[in-house]
Backbone as JSON, one array per atom type, in Angstrom:
{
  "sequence": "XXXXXXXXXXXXXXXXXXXXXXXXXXXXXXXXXXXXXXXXXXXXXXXXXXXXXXXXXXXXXXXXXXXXXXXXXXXXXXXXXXXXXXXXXXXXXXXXXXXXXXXXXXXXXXXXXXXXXXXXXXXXXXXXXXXXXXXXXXXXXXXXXXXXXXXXXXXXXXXXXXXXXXXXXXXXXXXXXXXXXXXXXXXXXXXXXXXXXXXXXXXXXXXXXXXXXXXXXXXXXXXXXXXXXXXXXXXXXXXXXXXXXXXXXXXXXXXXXXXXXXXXXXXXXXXXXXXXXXX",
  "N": [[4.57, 36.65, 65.73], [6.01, 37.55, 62.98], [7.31, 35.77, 60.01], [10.14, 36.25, 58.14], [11.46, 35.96, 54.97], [13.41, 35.77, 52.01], [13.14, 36.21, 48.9], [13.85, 35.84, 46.24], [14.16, 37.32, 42.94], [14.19, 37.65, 38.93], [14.9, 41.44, 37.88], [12.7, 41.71, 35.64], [9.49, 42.04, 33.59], [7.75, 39.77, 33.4], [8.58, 38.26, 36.36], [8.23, 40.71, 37.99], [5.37, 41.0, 37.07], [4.51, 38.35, 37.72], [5.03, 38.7, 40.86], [3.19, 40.51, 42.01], [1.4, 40.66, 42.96], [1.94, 40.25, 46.03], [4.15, 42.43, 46.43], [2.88, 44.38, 46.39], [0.98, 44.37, 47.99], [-1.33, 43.18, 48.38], [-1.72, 40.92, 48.32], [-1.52, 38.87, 50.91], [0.73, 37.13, 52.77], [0.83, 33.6, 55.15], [1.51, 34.3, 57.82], [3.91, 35.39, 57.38], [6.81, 37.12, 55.92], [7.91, 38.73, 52.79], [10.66, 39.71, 51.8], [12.03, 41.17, 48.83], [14.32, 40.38, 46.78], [16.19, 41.2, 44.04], [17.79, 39.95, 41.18], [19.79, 39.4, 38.57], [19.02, 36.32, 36.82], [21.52, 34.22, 36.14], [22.82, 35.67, 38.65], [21.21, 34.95, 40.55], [21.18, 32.06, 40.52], [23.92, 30.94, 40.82], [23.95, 32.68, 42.93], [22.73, 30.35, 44.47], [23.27, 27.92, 45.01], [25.11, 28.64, 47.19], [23.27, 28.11, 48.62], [22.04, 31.03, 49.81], [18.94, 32.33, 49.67], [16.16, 31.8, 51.1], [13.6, 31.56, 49.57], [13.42, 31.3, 45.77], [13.89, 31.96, 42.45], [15.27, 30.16, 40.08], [17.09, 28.68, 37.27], [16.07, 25.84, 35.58], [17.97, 24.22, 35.18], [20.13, 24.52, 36.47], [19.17, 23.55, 38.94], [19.8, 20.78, 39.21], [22.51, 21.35, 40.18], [21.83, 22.22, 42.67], [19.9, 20.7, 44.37], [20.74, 19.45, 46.49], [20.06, 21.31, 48.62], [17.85, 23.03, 47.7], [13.95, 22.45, 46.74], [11.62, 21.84, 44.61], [9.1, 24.57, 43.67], [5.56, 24.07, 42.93], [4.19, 26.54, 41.5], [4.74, 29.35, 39.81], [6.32, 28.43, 37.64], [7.78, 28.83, 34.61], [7.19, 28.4, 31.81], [7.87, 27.22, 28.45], [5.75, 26.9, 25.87], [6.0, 25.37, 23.12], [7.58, 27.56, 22.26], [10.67, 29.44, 22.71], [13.81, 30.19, 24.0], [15.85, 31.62, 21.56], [17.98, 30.42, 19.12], [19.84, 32.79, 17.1], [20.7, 34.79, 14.28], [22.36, 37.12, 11.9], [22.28, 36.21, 9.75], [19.96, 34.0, 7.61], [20.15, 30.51, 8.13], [20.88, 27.11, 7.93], [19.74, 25.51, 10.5], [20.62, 23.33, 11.78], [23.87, 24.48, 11.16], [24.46, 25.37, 12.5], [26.24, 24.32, 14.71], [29.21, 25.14, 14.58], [29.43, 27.48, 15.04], [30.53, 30.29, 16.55], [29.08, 31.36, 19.53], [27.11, 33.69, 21.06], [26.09, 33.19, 24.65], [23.62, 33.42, 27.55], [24.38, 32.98, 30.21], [26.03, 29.69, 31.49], [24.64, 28.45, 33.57], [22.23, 28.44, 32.72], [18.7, 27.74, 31.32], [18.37, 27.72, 29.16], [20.87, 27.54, 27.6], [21.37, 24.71, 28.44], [19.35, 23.31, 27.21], [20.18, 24.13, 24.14], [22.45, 22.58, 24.17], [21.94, 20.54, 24.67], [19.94, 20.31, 22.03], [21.87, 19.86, 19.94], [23.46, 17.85, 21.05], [25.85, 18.12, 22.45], [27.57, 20.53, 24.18], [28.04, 23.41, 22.78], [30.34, 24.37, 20.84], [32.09, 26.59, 20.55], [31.57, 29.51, 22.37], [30.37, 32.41, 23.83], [30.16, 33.45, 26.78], [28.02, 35.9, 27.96], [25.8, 39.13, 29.15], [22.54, 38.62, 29.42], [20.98, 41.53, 28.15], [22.64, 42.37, 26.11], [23.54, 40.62, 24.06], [21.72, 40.75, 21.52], [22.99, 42.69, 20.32], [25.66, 42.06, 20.26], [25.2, 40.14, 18.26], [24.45, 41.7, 15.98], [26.13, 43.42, 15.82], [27.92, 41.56, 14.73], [30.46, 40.83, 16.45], [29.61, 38.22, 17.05], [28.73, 35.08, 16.02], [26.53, 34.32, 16.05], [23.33, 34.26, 18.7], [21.86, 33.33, 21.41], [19.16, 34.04, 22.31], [17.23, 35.06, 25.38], [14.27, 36.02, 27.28], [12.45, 39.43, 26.97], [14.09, 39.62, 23.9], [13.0, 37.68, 22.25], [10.87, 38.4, 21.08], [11.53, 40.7, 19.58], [13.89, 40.22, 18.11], [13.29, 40.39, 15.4], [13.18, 43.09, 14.35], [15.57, 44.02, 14.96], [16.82, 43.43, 12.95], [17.79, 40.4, 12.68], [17.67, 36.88, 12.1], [16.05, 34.03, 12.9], [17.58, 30.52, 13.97], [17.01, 28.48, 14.59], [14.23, 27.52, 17.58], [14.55, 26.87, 20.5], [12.05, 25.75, 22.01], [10.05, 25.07, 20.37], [11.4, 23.19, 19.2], [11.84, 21.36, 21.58], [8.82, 20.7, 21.85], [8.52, 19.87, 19.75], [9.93, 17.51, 19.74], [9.13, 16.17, 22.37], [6.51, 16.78, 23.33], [6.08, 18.14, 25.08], [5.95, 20.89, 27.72], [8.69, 23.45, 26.94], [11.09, 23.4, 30.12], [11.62, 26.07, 31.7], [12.58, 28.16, 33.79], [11.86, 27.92, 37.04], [10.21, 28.37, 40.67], [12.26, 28.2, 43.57], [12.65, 26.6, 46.71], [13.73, 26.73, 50.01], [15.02, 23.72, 51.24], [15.72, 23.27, 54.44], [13.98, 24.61, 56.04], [11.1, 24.75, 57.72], [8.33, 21.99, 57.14], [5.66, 23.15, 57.32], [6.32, 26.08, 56.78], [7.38, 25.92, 54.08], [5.36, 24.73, 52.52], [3.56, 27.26, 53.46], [4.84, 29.44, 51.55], [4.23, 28.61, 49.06], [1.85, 28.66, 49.14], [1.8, 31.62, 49.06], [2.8, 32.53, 46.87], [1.4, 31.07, 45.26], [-1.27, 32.1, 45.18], [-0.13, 34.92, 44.79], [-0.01, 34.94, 42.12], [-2.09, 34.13, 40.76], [-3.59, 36.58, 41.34], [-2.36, 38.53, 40.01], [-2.75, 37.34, 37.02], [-5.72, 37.87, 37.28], [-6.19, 40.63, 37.73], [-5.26, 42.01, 36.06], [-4.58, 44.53, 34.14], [-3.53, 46.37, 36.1], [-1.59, 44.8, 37.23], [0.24, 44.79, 35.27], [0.35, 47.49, 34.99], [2.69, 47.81, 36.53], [4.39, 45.94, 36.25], [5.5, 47.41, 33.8], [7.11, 49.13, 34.54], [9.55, 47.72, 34.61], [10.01, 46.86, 32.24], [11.93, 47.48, 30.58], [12.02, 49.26, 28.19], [10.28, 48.46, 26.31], [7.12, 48.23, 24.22], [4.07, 48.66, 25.46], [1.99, 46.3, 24.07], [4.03, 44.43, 23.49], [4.88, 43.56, 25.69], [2.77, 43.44, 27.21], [2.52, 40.91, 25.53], [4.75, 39.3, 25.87], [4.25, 38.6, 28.86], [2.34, 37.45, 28.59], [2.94, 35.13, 27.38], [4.76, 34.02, 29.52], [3.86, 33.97, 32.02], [1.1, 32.13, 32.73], [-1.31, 29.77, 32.35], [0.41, 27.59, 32.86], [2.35, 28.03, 34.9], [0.47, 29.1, 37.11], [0.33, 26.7, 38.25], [2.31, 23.93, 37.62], [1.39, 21.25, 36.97], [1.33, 17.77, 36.2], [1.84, 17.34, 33.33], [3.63, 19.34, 33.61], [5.89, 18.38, 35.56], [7.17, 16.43, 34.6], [8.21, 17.17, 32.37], [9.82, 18.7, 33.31], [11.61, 16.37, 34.89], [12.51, 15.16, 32.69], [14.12, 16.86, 31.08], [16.2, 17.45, 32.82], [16.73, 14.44, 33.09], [17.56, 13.82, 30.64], [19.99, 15.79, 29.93], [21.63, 14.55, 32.46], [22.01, 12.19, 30.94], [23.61, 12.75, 28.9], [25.61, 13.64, 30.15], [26.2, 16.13, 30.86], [25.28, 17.17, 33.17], [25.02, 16.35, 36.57], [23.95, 13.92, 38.43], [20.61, 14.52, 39.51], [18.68, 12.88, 41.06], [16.12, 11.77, 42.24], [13.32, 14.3, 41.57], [12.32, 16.64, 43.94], [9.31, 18.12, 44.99], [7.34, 20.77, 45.67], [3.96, 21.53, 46.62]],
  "CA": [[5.65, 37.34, 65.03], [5.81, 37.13, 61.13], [8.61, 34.84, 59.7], [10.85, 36.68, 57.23], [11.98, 35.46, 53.79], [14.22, 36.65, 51.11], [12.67, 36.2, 47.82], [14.56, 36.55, 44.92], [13.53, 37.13, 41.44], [14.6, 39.1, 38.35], [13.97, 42.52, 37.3], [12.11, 41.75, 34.36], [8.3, 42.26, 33.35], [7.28, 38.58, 34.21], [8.56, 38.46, 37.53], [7.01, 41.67, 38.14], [3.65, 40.8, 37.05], [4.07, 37.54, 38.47], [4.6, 38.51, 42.16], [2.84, 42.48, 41.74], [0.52, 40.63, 44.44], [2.97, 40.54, 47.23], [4.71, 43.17, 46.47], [1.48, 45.49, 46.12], [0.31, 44.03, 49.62], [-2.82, 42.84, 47.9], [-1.8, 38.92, 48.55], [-0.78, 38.38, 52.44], [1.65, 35.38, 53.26], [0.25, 33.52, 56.33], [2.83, 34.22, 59.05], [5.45, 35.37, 56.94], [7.1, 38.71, 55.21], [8.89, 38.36, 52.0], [12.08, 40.63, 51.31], [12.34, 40.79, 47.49], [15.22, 40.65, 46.4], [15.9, 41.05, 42.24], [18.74, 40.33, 41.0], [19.72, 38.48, 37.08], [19.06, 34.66, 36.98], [22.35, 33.79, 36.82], [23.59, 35.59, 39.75], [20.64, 33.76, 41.43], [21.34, 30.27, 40.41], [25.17, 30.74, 41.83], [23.71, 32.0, 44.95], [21.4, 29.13, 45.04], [24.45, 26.9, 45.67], [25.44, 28.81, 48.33], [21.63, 28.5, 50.33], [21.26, 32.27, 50.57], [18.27, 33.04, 50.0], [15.38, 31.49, 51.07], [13.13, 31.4, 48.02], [14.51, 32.06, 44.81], [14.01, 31.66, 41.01], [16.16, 29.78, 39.77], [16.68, 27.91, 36.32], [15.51, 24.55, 35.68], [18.83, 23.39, 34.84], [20.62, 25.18, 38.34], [18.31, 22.61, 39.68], [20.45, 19.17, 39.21], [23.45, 21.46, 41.01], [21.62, 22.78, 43.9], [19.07, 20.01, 44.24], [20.51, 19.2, 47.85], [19.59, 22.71, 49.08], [16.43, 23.69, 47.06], [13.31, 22.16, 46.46], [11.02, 23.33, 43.53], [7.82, 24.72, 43.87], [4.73, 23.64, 41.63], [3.98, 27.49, 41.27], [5.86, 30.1, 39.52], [7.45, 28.31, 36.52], [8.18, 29.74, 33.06], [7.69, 27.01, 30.39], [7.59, 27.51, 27.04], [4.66, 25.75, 25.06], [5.68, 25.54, 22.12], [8.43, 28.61, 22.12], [11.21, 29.11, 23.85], [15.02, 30.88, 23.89], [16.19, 30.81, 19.89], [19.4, 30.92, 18.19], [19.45, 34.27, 15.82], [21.83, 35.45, 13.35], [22.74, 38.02, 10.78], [21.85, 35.77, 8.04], [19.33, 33.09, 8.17], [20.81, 29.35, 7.63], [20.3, 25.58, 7.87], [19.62, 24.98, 11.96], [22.29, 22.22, 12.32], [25.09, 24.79, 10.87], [24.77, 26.03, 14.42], [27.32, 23.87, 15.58], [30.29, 24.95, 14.48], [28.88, 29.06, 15.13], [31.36, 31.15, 17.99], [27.5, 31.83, 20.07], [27.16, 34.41, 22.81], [25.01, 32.62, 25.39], [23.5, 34.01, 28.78], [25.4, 32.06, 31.42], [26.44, 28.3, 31.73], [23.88, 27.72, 34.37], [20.69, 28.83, 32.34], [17.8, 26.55, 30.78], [18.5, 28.32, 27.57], [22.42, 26.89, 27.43], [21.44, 23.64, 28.67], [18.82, 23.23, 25.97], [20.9, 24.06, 23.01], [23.09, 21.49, 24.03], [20.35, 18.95, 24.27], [19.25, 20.44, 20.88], [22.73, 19.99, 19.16], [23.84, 16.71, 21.55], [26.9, 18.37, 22.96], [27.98, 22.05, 24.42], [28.4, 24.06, 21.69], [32.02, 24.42, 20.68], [32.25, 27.66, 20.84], [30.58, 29.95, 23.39], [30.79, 33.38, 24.64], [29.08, 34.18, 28.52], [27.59, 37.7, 28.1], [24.8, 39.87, 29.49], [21.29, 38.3, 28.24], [20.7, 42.18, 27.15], [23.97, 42.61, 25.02], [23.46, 39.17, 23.12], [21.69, 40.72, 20.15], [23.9, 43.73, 19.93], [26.66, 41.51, 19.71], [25.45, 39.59, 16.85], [24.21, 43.1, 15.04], [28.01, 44.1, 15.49], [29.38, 40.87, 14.63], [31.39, 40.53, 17.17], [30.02, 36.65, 17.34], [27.6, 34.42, 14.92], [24.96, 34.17, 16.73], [23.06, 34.65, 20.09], [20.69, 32.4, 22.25], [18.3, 35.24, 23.35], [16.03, 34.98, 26.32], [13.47, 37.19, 27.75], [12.1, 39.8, 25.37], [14.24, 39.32, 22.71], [12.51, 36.62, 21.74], [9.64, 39.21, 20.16], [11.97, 41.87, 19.09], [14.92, 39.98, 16.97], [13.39, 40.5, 13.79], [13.11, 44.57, 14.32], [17.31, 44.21, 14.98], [16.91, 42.54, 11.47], [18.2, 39.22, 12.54], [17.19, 35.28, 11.84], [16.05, 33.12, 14.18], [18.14, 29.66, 13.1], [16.16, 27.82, 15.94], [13.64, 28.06, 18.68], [14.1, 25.56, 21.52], [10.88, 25.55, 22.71], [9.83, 25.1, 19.45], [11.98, 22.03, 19.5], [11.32, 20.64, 22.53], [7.77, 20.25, 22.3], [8.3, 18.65, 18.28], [11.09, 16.24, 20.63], [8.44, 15.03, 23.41], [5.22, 16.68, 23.2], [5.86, 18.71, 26.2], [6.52, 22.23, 27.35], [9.99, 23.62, 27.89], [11.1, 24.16, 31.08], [12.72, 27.29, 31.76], [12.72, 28.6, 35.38], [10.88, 27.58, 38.41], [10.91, 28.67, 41.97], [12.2, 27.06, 44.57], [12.62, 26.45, 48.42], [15.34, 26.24, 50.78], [14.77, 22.09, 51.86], [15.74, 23.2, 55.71], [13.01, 25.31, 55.9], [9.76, 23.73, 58.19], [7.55, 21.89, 56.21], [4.45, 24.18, 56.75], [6.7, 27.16, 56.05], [7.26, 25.86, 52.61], [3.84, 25.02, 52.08], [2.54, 28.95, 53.29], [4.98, 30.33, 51.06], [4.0, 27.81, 47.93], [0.88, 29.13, 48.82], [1.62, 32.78, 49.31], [3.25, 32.42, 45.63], [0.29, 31.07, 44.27], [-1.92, 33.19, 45.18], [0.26, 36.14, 43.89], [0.21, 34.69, 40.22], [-3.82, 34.05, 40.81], [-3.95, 37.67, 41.94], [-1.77, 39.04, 39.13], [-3.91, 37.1, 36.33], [-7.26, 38.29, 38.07], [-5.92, 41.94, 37.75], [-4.02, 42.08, 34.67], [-4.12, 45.78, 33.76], [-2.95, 46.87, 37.27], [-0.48, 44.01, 37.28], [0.66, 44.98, 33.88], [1.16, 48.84, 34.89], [3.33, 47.43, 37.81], [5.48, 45.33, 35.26], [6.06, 48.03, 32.9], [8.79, 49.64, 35.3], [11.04, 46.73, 34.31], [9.89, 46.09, 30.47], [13.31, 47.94, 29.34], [11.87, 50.35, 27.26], [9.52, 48.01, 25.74], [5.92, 49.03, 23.79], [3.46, 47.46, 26.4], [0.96, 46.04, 23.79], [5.1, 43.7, 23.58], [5.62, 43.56, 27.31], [1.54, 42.36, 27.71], [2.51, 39.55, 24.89], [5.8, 38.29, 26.55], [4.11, 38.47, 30.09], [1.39, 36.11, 28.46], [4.29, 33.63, 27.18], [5.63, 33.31, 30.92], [3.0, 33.9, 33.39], [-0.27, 31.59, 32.49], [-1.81, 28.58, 33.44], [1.47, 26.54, 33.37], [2.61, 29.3, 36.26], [-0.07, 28.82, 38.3], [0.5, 25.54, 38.6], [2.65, 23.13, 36.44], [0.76, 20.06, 36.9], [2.47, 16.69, 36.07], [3.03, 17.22, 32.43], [5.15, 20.34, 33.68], [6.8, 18.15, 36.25], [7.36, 15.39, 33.47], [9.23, 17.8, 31.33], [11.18, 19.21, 34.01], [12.33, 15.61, 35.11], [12.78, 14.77, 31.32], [15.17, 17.92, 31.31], [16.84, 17.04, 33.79], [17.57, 12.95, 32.85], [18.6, 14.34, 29.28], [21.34, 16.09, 30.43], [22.78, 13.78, 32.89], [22.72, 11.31, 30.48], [24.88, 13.11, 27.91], [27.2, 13.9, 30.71], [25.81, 17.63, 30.9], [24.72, 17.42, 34.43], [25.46, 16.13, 38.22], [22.4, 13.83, 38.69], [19.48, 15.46, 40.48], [17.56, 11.99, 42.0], [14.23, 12.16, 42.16], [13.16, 15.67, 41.52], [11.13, 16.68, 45.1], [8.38, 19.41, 44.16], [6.62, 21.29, 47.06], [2.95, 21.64, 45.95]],
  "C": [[5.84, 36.71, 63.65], [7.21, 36.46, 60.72], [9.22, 35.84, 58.48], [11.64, 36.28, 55.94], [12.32, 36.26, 52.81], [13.42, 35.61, 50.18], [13.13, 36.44, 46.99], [14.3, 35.91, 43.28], [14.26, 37.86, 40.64], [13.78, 40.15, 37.76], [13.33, 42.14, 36.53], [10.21, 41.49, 34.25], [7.65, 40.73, 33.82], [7.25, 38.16, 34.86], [7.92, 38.84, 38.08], [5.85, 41.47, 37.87], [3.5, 39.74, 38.15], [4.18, 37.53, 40.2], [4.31, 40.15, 42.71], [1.61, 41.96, 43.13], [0.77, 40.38, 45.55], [3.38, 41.69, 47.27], [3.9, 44.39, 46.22], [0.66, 45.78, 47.56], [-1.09, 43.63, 49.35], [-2.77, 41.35, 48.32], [-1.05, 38.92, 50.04], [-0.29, 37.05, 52.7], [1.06, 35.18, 55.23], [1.59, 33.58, 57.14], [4.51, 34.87, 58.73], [5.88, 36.95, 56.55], [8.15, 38.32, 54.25], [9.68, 39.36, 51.62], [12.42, 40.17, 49.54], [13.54, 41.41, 46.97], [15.84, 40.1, 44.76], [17.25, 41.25, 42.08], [18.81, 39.34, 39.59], [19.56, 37.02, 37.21], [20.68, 34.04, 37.37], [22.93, 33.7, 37.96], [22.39, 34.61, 40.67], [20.78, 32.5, 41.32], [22.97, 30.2, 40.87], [24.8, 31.21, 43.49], [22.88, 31.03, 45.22], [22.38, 28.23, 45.23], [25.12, 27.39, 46.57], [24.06, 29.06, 49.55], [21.25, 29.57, 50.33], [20.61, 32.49, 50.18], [17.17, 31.91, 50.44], [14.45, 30.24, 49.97], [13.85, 32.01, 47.08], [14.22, 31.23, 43.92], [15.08, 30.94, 40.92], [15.93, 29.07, 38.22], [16.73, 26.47, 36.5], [17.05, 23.61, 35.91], [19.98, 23.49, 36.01], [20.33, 23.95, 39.34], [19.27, 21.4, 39.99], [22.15, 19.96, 40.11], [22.83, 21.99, 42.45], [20.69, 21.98, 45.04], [19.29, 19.39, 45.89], [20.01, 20.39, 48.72], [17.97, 22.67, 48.82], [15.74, 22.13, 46.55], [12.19, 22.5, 45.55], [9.47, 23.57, 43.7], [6.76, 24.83, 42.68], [4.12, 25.08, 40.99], [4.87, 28.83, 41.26], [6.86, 30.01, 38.5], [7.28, 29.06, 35.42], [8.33, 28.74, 32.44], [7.06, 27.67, 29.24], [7.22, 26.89, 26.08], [4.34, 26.3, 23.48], [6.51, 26.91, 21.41], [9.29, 28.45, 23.03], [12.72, 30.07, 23.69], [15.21, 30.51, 22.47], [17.39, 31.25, 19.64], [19.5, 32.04, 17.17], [21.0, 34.69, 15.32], [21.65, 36.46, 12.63], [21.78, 37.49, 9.42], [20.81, 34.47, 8.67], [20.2, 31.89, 7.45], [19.98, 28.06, 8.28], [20.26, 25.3, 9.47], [20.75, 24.41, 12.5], [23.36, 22.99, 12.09], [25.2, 25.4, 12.32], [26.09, 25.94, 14.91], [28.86, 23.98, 15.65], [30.51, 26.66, 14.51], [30.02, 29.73, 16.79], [29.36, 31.77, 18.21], [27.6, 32.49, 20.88], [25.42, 33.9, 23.15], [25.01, 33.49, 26.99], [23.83, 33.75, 29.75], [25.32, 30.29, 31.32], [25.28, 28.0, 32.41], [22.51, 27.8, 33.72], [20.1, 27.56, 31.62], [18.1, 26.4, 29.18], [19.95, 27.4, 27.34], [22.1, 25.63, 27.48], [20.48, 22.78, 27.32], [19.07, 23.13, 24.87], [21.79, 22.93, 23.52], [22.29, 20.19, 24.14], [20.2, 19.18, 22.46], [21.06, 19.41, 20.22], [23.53, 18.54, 19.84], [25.21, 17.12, 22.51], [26.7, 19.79, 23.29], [28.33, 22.61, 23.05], [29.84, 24.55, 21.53], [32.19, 25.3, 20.63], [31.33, 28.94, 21.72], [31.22, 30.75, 23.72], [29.75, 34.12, 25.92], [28.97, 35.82, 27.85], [26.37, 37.7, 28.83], [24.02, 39.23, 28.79], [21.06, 40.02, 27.15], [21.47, 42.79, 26.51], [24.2, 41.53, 24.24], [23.3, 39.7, 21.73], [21.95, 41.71, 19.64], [25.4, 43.46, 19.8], [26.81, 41.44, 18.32], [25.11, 40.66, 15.66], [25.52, 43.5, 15.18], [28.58, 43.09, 14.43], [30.65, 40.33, 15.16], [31.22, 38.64, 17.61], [29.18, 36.74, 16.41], [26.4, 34.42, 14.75], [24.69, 34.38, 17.93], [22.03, 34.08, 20.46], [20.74, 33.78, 23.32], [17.02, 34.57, 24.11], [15.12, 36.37, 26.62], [12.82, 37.71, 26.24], [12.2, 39.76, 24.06], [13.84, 38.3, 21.75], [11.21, 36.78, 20.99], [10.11, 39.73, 19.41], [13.19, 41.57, 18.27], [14.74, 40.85, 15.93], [13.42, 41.71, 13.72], [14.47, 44.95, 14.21], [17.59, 43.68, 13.51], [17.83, 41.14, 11.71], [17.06, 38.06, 12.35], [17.13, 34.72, 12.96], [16.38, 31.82, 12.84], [17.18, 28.42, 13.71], [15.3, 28.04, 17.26], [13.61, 26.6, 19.58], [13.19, 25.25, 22.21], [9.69, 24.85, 21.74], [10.09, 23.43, 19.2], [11.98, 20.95, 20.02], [10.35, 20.21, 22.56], [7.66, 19.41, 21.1], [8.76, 17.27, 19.12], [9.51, 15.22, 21.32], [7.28, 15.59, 23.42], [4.8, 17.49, 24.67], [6.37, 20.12, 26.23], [8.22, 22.48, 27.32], [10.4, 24.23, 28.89], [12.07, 24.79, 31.39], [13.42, 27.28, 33.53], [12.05, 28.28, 35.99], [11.47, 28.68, 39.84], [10.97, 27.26, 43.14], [12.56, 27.36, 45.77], [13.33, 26.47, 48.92], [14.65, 24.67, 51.93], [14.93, 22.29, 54.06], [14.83, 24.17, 56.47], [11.44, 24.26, 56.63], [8.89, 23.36, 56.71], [6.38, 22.79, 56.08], [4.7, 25.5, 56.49], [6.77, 27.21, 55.01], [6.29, 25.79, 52.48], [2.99, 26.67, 51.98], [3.19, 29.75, 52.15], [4.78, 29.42, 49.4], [2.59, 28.67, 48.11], [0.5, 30.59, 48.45], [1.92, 33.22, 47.51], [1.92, 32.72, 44.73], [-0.8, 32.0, 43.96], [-1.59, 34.54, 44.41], [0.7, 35.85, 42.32], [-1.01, 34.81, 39.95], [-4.24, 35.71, 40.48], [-3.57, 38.4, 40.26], [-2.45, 38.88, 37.36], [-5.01, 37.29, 36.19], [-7.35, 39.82, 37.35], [-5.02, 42.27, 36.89], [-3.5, 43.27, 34.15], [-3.06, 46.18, 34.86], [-1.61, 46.18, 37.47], [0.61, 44.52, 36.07], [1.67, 46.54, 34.0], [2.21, 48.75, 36.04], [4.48, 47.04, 36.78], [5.89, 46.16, 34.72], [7.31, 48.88, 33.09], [9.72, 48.72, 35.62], [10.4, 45.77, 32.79], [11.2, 46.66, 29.49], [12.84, 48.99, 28.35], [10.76, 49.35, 26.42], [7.92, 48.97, 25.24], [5.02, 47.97, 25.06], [2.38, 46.55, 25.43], [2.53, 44.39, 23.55], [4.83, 42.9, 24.56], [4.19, 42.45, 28.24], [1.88, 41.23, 26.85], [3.63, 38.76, 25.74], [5.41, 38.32, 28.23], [3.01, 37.17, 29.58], [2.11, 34.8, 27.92], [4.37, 32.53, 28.38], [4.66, 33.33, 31.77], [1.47, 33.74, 32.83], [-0.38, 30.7, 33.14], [-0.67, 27.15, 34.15], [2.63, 27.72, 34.68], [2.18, 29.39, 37.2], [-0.2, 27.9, 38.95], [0.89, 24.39, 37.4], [1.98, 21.97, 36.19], [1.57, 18.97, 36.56], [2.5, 16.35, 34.62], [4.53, 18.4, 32.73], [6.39, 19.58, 34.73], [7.29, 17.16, 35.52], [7.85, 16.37, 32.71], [10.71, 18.08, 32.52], [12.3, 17.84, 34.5], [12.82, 15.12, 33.69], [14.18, 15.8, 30.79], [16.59, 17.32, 31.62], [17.94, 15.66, 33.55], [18.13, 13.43, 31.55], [20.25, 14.72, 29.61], [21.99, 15.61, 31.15], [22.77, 12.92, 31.96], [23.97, 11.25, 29.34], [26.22, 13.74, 28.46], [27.14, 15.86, 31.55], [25.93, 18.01, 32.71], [25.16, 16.56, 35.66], [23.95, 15.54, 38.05], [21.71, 14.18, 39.93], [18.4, 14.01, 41.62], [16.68, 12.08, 41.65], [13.89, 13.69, 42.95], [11.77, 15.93, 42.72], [10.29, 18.41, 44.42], [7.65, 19.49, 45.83], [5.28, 21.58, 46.16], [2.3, 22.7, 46.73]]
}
């Protein structure tokens, strides 16, 4: 009898590519059946402090609050080598004037939030929670300064005619020489050990699969690119789902613990211990 797991990811084109080989039935989990369940990062990183689901995306920075629950798995992250969430405005300006900017950011718990405050040493003094995709229709109103966009917008600013003031990925890797880490997936810790392992593996495989088969994967994604052009939707799927996806290796787990000690040491964070990784 097949074991059952909730899976939760979000809508969005990199997800979708990245698990189009489960959810296609092309990649079989040994023993298991995964229930995918898509719902926005944030709301997944608050249910990841309440255990429910299983598996489940989550952001890097979710991690140091949930860290007795979840365990992260070495396949499936989103780092950004060398790019990453950016600050964008109306007007372009000096980076550092950031800090004194009213910002609409994508939730408190994201990699993106936690980042800018690494970048800038503190929370940003002014901050407004919104929708990631009402950020840069804010700052095209005006209604705030600026906007730390994730996901697509991170191709398509300059078409809204805004400035990018900063790119934290950009940042991060000038900082330490490493990627930045966004999102991972991770485990539920009470979970048998060779259950985590089949579904670390069942993962992997469906990123393998998805890279293998890229068109097919691609026309799978495009029914959650938002209206995107796909020649877009294939560039920001090659951002998030490559070789640091199929497996972070131990500079990706050396950023993510580098993450991690940053922010508790400026107070940011609940320390996480020693960060356990399922391989």
């Amino acid at each position: 009898m097949s074991m059952r797991l909730q899976l939760g990811h979000s809508p969005d084109s990199d997800d979708a590519f990245m698990f189009y080989g489960l959810a296609s039935g092309a990649v079989r989990a040994e023993g298991m059946i995964f229930e995918h369940v898509l719902r926005d990062i944030q709301t997944l990183n608050e249910w990841a402090r309440e255990g429910r689901l299983e598996c489940t995306a989550i952001s890097v920075h979710a991690y140091a609050h949930v860290c007795d629950r979840y365990a992260i798995l070495t396949h499936g992250a989103s780092m950004g080598d060398g790019y990453g969430p950016q600050v964008v405005a109306r007007a372009s300006g000096c980076p550092r004037s950031i800090a004194g900017l009213r910002i609409a950011v994508p939730g408190l718990m994201t990699s993106a939030y936690l980042a800018l405050s690494l970048y800038l040493g503190q929370p940003p003094a002014q901050h407004v929670v919104m929708p990631f995709d009402r950020i840069m229709d804010a700052v095209v109103a005006g209604d705030v300064d600026a906007g730390l966009i994730i996901h697509e917008g991170q191709l398509t600013y300059a078409a809204a005619g805004l400035h990018c003031l900063v790119d934290l990925g950009a940042w991060w890797k000038a900082e330490t020489g490493l990627p930045l880490p966004l999102g991972v997936n991770a485990i539920r810790r009470d979970l048998p050990p060779d259950v985590q392992a089949a579904a670390s593996r069942a993962l992997r495989d469906s990123i393998r699969y998805g890279l293998e088969h890229r068109a097919e994967a691609l026309d799978h994604a495009m029914g959650f690119a938002r209206d995107m052009a796909r020649g877009t939707a294939d560039q920001f799927v090659g951002m998030y789902v490559n070789d640091w996806t199929l497996d972070m290796g131990e500079a990706g787990k050396r950023s993510i613990r580098l993450f991690l000690q940053r922010g508790e040491d400026l107070g940011l964070l609940p320390a996480a211990g020693e960060v356990d990784f399922v391989d």
